[in-house]
VOBA-1610 file (N, C-alpha, C; in pm, whole numbers, padded with zeros to 5 digits, always signed):
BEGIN
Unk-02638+02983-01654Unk-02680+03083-01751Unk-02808+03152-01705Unk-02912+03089-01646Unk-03005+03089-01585Unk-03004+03224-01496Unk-02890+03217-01398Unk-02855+03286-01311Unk-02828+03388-01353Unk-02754+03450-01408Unk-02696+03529-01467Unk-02812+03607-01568Unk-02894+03564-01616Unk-03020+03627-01707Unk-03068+03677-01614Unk-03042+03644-01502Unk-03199+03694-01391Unk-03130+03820-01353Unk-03018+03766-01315Unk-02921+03858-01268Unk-02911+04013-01320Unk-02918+03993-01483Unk-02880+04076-01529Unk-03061+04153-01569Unk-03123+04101-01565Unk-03297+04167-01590Unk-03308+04233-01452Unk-03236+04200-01320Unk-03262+04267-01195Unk-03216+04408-01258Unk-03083+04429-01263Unk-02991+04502-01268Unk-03093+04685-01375Unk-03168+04596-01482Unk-03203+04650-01553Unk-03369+04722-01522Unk-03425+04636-01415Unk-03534+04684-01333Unk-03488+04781-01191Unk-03360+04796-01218Unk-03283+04880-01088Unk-03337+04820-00972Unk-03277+04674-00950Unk-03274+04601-00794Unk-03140+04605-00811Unk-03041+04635-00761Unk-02911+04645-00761Unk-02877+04475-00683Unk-02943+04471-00549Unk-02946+04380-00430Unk-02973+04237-00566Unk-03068+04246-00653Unk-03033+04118-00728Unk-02939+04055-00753Unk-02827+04160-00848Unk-02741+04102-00874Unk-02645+04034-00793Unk-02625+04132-00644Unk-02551+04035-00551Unk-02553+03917-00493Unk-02762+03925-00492Unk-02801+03775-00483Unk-02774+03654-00545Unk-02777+03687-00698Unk-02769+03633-00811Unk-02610+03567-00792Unk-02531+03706-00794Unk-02369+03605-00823Unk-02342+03536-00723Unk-02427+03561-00577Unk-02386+03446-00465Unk-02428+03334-00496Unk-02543+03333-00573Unk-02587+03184-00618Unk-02470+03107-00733Unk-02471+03222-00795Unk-02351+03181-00912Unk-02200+03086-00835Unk-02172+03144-00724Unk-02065+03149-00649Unk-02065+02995-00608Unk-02155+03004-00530Unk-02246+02932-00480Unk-02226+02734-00525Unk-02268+02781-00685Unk-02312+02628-00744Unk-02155+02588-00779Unk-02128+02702-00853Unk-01968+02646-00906Unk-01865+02598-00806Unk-01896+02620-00679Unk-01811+02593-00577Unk-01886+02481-00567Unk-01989+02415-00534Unk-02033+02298-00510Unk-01979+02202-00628Unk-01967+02267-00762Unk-01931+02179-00856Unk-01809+02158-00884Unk-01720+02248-00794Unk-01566+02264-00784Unk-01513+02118-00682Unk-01633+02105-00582Unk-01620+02001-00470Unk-01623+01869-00527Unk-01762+01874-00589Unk-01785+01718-00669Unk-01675+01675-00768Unk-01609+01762-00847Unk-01521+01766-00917Unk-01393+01709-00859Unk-01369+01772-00746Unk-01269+01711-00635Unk-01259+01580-00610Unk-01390+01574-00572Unk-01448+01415-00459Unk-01418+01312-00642Unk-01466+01321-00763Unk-01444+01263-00862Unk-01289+01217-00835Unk-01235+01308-00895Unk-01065+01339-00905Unk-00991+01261-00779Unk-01036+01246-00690Unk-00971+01185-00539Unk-01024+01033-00565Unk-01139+00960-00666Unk-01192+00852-00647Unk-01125+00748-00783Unk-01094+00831-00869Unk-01046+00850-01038Unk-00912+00804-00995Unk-00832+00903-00919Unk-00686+00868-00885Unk-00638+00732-00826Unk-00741+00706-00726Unk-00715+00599-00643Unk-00802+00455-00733Unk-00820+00461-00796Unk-00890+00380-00921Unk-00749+00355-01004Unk-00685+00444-01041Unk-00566+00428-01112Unk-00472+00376-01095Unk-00480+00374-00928Unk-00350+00276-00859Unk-00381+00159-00912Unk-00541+00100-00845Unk-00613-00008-00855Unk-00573-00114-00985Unk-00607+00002-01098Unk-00601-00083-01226Unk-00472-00128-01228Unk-00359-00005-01175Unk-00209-00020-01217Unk-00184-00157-01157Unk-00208-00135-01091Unk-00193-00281-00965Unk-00198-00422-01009Unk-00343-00434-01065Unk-00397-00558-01169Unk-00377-00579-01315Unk-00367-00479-01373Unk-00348-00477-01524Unk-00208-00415-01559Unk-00156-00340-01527Unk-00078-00282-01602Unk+00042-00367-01638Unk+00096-00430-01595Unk+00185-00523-01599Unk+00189-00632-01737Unk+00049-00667-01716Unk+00008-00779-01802Unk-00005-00718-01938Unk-00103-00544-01960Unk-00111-00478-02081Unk+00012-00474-02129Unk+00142-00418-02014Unk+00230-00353-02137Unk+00342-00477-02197Unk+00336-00634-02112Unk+00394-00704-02185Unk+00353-00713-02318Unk+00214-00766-02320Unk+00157-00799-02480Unk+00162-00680-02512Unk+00150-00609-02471Unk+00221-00447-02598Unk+00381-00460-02628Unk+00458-00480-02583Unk+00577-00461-02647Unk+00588-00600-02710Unk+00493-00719-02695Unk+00529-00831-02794Unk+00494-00790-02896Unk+00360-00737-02903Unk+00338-00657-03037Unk+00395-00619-03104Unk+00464-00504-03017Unk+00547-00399-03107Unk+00646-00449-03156Unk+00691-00560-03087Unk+00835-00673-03126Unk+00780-00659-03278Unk+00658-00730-03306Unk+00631-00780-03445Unk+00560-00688-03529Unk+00585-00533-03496Unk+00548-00443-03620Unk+00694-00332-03647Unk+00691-00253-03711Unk+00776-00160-03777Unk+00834-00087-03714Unk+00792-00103-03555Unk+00818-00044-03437Unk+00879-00107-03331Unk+00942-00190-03404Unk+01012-00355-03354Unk+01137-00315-03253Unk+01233-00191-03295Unk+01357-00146-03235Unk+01280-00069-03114Unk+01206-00047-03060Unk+01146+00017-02941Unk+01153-00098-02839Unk+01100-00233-02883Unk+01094-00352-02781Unk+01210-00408-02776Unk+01323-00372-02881Unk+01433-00429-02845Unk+01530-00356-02775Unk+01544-00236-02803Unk+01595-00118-02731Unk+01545-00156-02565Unk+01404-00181-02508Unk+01381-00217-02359Unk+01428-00320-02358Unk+01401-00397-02382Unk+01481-00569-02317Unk+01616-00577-02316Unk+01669-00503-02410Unk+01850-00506-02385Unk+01848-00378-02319Unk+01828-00281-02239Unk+01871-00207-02196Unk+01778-00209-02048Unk+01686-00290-02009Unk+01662-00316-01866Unk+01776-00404-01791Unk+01790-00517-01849Unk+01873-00590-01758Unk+02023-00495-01733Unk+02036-00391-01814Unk+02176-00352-01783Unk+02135-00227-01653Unk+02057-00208-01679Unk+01973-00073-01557Unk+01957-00136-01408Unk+01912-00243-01448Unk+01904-00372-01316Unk+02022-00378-01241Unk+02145-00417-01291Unk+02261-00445-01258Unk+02322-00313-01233Unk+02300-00226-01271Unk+02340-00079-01213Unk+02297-00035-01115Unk+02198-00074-01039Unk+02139+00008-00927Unk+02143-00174-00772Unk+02302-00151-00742Unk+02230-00244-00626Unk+02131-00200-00519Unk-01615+00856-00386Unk-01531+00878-00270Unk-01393+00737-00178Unk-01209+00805-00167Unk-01083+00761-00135Unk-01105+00704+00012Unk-01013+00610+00033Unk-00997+00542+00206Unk-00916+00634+00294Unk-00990+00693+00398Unk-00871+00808+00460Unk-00799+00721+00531Unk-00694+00821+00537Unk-00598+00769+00558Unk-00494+00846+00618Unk-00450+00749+00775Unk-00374+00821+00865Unk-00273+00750+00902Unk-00136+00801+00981Unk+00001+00756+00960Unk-00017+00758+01091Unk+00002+00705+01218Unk+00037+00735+01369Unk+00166+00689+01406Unk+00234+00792+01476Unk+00340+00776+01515Unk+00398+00767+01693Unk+00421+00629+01681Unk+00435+00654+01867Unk+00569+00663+01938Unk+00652+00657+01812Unk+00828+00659+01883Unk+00931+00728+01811Unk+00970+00802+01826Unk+01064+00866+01759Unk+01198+00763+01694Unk+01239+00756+01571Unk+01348+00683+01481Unk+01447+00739+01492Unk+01590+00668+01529Unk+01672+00710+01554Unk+01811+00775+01381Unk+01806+00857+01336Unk+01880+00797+01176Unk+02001+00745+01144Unk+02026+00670+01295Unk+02172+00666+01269Unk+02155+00502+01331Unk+02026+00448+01300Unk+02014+00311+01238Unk+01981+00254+01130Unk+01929+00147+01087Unk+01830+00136+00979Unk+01740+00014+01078Unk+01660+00035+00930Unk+01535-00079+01039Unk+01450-00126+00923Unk+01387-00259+00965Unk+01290-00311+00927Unk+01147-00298+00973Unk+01048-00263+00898Unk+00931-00211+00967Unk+00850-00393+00885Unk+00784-00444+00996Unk+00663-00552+00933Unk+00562-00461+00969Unk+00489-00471+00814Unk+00377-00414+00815Unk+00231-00520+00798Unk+00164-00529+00883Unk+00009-00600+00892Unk-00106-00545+00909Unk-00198-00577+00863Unk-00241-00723+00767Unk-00226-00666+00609Unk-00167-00796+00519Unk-00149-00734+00364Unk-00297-00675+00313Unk-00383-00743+00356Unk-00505-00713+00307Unk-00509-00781+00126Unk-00602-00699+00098Unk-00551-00767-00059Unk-00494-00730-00181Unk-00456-00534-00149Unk-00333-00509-00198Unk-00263-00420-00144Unk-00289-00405+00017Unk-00176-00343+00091Unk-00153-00224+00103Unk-00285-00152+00080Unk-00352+00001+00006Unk-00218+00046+00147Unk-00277+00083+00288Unk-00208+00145+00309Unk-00054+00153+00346Unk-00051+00031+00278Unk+00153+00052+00313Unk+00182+00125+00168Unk+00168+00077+00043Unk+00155+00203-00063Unk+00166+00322-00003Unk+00031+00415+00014Unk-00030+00501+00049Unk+00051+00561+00125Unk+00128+00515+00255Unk+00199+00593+00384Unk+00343+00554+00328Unk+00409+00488+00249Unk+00516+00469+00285Unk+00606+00469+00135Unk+00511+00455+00061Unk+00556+00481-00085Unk+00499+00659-00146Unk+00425+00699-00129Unk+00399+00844-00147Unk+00372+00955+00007Unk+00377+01077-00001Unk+00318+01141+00092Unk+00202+01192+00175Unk+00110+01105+00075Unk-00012+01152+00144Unk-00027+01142+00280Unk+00027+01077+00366Unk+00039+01127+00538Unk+00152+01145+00563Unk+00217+01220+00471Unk+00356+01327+00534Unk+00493+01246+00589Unk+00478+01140+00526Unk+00581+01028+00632Unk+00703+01111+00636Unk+00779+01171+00570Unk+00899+01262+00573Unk+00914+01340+00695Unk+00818+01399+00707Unk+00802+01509+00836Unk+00762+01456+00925Unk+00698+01307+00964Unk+00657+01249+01089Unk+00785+01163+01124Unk+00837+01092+01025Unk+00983+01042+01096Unk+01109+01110+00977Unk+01148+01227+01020Unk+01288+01301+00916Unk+01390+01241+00923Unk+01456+01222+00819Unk+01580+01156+00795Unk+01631+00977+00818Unk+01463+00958+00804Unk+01424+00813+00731Unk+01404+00794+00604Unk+01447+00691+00569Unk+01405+00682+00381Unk+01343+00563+00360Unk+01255+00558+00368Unk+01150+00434+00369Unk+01142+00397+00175Unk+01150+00213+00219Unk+01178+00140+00099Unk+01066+00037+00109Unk+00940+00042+00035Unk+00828-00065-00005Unk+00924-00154-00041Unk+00871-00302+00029Unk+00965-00407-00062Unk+00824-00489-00121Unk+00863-00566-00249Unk+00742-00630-00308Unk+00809-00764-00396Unk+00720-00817-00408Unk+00724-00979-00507Unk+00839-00935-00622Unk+00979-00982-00616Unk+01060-00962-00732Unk+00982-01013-00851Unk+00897-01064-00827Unk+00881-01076-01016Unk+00781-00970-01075Unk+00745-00839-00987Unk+00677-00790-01023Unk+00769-00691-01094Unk+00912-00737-01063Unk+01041-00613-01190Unk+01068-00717-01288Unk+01036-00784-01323Unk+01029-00854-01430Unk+00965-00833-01556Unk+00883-00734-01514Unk+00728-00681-01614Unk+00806-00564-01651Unk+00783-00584-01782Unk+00795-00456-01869Unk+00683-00325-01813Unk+00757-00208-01799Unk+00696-00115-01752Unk+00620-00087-01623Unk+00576-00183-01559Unk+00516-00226-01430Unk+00611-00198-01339Unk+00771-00234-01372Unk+00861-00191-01301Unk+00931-00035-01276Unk+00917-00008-01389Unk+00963+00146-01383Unk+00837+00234-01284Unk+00761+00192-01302Unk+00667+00222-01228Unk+00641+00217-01117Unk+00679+00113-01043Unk+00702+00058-00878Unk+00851+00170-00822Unk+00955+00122-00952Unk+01056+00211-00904Unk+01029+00334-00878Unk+00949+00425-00955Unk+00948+00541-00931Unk+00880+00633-00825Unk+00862+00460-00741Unk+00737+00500-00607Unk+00867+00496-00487Unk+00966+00422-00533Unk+01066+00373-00417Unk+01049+00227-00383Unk+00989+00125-00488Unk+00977+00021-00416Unk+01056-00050-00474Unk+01105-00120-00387Unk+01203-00236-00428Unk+01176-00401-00438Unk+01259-00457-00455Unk+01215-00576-00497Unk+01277-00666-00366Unk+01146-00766-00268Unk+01188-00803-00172Unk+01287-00917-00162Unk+01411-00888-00181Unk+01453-01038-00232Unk+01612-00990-00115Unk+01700-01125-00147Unk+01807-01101-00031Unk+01921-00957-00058Unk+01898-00966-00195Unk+02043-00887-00261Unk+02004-00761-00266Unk+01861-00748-00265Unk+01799-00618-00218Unk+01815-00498-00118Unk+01769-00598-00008Unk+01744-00544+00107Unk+01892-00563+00206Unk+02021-00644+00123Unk+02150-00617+00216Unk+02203-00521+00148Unk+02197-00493-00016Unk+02289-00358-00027Unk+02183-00224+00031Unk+02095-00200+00063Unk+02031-00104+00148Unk+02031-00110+00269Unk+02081-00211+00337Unk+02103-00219+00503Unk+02219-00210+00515Unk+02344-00195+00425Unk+02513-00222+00398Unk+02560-00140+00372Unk+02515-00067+00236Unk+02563-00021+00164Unk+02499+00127+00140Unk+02445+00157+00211Unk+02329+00283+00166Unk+02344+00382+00296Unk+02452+00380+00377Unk+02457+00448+00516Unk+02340+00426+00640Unk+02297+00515+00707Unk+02203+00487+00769Unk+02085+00547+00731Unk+01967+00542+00842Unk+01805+00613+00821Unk+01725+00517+00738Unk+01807+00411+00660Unk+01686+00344+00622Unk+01575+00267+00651Unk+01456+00228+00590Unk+01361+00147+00650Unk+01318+00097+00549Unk+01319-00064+00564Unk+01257-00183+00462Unk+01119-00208+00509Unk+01015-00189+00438Unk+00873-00212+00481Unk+00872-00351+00425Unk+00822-00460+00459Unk+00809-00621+00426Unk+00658-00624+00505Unk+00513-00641+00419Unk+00442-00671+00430Unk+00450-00831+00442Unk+00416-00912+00583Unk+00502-01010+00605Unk+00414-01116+00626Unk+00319-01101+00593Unk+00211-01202+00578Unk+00153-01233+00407Unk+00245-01159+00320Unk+00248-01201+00243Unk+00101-01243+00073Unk+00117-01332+00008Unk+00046-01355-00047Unk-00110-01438+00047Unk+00000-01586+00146Unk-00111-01641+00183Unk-00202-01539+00284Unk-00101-01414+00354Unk-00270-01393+00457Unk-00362-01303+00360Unk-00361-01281+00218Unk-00390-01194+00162Unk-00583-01268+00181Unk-00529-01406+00148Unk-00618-01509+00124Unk-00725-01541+00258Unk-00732-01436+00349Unk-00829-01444+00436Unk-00859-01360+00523Unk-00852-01219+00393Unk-00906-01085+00416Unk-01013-01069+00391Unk-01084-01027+00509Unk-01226-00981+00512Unk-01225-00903+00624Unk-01351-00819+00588Unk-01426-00742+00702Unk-01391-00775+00823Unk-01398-00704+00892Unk-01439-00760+01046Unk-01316-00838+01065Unk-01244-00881+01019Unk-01144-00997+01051Unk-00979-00929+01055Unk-00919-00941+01221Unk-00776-00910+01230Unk-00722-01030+01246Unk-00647-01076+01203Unk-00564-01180+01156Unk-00435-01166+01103Unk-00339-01216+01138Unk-00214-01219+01114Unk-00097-01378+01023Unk-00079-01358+00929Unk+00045-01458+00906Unk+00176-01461+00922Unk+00272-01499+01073Unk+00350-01474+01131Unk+00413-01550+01214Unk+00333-01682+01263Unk+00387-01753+01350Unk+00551-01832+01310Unk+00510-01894+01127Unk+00621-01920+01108Unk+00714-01838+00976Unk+00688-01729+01015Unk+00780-01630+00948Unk+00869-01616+00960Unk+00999-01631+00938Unk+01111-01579+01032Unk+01247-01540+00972Unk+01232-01516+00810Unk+01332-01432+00738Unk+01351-01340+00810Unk+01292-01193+00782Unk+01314-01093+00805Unk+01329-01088+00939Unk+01318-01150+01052Unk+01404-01179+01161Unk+01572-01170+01124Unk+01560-01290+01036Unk+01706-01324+01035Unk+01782-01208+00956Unk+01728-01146+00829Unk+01820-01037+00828Unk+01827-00927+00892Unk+01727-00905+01011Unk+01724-00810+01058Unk+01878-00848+01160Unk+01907-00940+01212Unk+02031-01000+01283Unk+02159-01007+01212Unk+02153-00986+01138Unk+02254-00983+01054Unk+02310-00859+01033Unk+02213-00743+00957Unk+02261-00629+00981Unk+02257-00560+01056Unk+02195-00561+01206Unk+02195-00514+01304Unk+02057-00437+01314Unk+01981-00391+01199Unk+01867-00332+01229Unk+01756-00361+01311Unk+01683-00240+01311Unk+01580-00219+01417Unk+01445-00299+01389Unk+01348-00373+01439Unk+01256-00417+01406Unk+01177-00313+01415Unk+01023-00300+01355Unk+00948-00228+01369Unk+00812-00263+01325Unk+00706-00290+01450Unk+00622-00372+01416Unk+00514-00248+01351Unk+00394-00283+01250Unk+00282-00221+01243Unk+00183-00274+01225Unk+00108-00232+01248Unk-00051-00275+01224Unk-00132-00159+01179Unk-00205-00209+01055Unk-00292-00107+00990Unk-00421-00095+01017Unk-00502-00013+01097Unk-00614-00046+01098Unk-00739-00051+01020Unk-00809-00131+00974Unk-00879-00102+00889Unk-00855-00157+00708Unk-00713-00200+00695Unk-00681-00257+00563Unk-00756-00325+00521Unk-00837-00439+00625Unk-00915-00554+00542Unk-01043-00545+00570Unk-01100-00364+00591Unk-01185-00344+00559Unk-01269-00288+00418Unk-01166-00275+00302Unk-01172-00139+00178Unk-01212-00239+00080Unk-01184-00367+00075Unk-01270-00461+00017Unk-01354-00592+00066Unk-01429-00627+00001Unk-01462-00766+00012Unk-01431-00889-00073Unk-01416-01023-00017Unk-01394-01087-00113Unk-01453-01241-00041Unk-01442-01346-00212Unk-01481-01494-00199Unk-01379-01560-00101Unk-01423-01594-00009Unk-01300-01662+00054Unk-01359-01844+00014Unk-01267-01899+00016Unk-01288-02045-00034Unk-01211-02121+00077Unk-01352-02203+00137Unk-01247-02318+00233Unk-01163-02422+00159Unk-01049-02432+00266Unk-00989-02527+00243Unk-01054-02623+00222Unk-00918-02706+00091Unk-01014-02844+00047Unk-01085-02801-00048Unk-01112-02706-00102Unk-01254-02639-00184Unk-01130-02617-00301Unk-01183-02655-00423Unk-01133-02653-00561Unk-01039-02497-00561Unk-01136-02383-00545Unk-01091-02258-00511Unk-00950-02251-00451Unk-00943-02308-00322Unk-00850-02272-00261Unk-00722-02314-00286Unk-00729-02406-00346Unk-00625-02501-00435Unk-00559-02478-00585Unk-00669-02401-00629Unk-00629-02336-00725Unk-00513-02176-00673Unk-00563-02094-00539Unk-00482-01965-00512Unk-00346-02017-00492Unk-00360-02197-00416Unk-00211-02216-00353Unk-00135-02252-00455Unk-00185-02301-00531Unk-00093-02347-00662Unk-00016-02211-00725Unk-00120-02080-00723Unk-00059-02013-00817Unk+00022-01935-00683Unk+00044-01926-00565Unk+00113-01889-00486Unk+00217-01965-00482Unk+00242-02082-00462Unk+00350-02154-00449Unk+00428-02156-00598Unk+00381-02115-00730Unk+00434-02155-00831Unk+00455-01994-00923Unk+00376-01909-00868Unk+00434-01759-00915Unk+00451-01641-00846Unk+00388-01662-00731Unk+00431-01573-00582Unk+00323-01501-00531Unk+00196-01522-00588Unk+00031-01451-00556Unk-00028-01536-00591Unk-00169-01457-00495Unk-00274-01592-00500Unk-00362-01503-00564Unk-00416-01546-00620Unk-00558-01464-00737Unk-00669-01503-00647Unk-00717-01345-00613Unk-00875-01322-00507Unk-00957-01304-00596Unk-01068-01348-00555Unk-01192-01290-00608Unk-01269-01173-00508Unk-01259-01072-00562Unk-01308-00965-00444Unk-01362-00831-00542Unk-01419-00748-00472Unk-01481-00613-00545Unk-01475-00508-00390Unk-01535-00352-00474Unk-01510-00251-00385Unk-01603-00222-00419Unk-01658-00070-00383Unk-01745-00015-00495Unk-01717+00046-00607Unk-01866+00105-00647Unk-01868+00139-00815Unk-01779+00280-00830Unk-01725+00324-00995Unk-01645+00457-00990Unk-01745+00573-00932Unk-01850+00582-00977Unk-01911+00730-00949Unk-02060+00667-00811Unk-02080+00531-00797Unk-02157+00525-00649Unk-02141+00396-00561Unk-02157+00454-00412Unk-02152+00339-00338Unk-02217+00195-00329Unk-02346+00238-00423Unk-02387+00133-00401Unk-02397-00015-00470Unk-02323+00042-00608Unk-02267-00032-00696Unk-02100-00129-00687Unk-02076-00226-00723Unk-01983-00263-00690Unk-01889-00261-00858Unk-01758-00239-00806Unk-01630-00211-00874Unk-01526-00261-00769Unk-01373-00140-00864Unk-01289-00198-00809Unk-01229-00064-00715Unk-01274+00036-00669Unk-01254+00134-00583Unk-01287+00077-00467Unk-01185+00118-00386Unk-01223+00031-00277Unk-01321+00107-00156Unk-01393+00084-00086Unk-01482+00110+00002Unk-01448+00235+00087Unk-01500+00317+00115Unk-01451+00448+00174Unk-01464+00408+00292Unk-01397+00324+00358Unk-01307+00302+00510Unk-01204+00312+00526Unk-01184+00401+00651Unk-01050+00494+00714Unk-00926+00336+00751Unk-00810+00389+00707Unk-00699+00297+00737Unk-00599+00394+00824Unk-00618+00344+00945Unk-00524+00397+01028Unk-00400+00285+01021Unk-00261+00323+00975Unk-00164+00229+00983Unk-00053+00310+01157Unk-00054+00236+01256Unk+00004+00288+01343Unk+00169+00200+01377Unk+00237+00313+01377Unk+00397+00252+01359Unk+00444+00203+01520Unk+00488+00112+01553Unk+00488+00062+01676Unk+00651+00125+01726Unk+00663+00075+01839Unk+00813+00126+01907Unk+00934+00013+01839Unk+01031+00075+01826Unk+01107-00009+01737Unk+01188-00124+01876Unk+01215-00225+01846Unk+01290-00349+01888Unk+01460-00338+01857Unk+01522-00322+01906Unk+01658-00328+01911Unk+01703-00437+01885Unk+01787-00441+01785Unk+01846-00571+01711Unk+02004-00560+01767Unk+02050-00699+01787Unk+02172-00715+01776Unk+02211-00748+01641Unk+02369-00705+01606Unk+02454-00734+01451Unk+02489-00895+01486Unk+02456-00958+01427Unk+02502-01099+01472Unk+02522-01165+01319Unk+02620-01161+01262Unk+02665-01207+01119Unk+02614-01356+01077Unk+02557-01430+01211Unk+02598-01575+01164Unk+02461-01598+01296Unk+02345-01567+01307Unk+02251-01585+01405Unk+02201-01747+01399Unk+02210-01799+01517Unk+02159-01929+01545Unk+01998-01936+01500Unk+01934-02032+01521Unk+01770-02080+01560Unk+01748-01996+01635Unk+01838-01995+01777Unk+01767-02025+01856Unk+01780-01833+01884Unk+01913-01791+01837Unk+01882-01608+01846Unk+01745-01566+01760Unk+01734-01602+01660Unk+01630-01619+01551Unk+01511-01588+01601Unk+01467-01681+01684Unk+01340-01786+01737Unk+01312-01659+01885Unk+01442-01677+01933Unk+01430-01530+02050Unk+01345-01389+02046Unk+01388-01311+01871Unk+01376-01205+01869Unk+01237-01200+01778Unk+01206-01337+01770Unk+01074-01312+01642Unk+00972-01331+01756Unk+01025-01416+01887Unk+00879-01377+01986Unk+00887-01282+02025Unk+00952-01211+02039Unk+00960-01069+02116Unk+00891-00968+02027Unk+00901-00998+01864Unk+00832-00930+01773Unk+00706-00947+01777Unk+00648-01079+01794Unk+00490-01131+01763Unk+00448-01060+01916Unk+00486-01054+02067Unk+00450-01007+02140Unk+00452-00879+02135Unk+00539-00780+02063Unk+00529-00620+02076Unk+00427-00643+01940Unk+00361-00691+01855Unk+00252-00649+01756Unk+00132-00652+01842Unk+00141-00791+01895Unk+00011-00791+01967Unk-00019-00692+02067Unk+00082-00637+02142Unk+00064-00551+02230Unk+00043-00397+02175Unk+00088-00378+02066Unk+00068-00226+01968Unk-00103-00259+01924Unk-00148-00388+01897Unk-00241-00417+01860Unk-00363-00353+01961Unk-00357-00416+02113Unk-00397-00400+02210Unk-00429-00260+02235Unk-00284-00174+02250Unk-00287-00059+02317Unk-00371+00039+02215Unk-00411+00028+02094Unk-00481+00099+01996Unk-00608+00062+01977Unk-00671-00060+01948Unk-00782-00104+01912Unk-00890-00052+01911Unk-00933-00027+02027Unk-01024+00060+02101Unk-01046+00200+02020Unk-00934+00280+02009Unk-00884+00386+01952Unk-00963+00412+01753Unk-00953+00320+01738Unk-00990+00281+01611Unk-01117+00148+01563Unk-01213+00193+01611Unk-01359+00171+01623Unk-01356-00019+01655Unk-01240-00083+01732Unk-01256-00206+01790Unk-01350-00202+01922Unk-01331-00334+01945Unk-01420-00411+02133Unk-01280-00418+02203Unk-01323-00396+02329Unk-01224-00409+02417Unk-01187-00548+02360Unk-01280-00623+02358Unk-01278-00810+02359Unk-01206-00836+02232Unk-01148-00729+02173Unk-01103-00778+02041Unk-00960-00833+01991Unk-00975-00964+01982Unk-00829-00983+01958Unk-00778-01022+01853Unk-00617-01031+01850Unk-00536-01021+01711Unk-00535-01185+01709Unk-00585-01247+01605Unk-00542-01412+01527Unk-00375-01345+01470Unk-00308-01439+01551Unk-00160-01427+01514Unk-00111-01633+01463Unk-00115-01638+01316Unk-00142-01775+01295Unk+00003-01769+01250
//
């Protein structure tokens, strides 16, 4: 307003040159406040995942128990009898970059392992469930499928929600009518380290849970698909958290609730909504480069031994480490830096 008074008293002392001065300033601030407004809106959004992530699930059960028990009772019954039939019908932000080093063929499908989970897997979300790095146009006529903890479709509303990202539920009946039944171009993302490597994400630390992994081996043999290793760089840098040694009350408490509901409950923070130097649950403005490795050629083997099994999962743990290798550097590592593949 300020501006604009001056602006307009130039105009009236016949400085003409004021006013132009004047509205460049005008121009000027509102564009700066157009930016901050932005940088808000980009920190707000990615906050929203966050909460969705941790809370939403849990809010909207005890909301529809609620609603079970008020006047609004046929709304919670209307969802519970009409999910399971929907079920049975269908068999400042972390930048963030997608690298692509091999061209996908669409007239396979494939399994992509994606590493390290970190502690909620920001960028396999991020690249492979929405567009923010263009995944459509970097590999065309792929249809990439987040797979996640089936009991997270168990949750009222939490699920419609995952669905509407493309994610599916990682389970067997899942991921064979989409490797079977769905033609080709597809891709199953299986963050494959799971709940436990979630449990020893930190800074500074590349680490892998993989040695004795070896499902998604085996269906990858089965339906013939492509392996496809990744590594994200930077995932288990966007937060921090309590890590608890083994043996330590803590740690015994995550395995229990891992072994008995399918996650381990972290104690961790990011920073604050509107500053860095405060801590929240936004996670830390560090770049996640997730880089897609060269895909592994699977044989169809209906009925795979151990020992085919055991074959193609070293050949997997050696092409991560080596995608690991050939990038590191690239993405603010030490030559000396190496991948913990446990």
């Amino acid at each position: 307003m300020k501006t604009l008074i001056a602006a307009y008293s130039g105009v009236l002392r016949g400085t003409g040159s004021s006013i132009l001065s004047a509205l460049q300033d005008l121009f000027s601030i509102t564009w700066l406040n157009r930016s901050q407004v932005e940088k808000q809106l980009q920190v707000i959004s990615v906050l929203q995942w966050v909460l969705s992530f941790l809370v939403l699930g849990v809010t909207c059960s005890i909301l529809l128990v609620y609603t079970f028990c008020t006047d609004c009772w046929l709304i919670s019954v209307l969802y519970f009898t009409c999910t399971p039939l929907l079920a049975s019908s269908s068999d400042p932000r972390s930048s963030l970059q997608l690298v692509k080093t091999h061209n996908l063929l669409t007239t396979r499908n494939y399994i992509f392992g994606y590493h390290p989970h970190g502690i909620m897997g920001l960028g396999a979300f991020c690249n492979f469930s929405t567009e923010a790095t263009e995944v459509s146009k970097k590999f065309p006529g792929i249809r990439p499928y987040l797979a996640t903890l089936a009991g997270n479709f168990r949750i009222p509303v939490l699920r419609e929600y995952l669905m509407s990202g493309g994610i599916c539920p990682v389970n067997r009946d899942t991921i064979d009518y989409l490797l079977s039944k769905n033609g080709s171009g597809n891709a199953i993302i299986i963050v494959v380290g799971g709940a436990a490597e979630s449990l020893s994400s930190m800074p500074g630390k590349n680490a892998v849970t993989l040695r004795n992994r070896k499902g998604f081996v085996k269906l990858a043999l089965r339906h013939g698909a492509d392996l496809v290793p990744i590594y994200s760089f930077g995932e288990n840098e966007v937060y921090k958290q309590v890590i608890f040694e083994e043996g330590s009350w803590g740690r015994w408490v995550q395995k229990k609730f891992q072994k008995y509901i399918g996650f381990a409950p972290c104690i961790f923070h990011g920073r604050g909504l509107f500053s860095s130097d405060t801590w929240g649950l936004v996670p830390y403005s560090k770049p996640i480069t997730t880089v897609v490795g060269e895909p592994i050629t699977i044989p169809k083997l209906e009925h795979p031994t151990q020992q085919d099994i055991d074959l193609y999962h070293a050949m997997y743990m050696e092409a991560l480490v080596k995608l690991f290798d050939q990038h590191k550097t690239k993405f603010g590592l030490q030559e000396t830096e190496v991948l913990e593949v446990n």
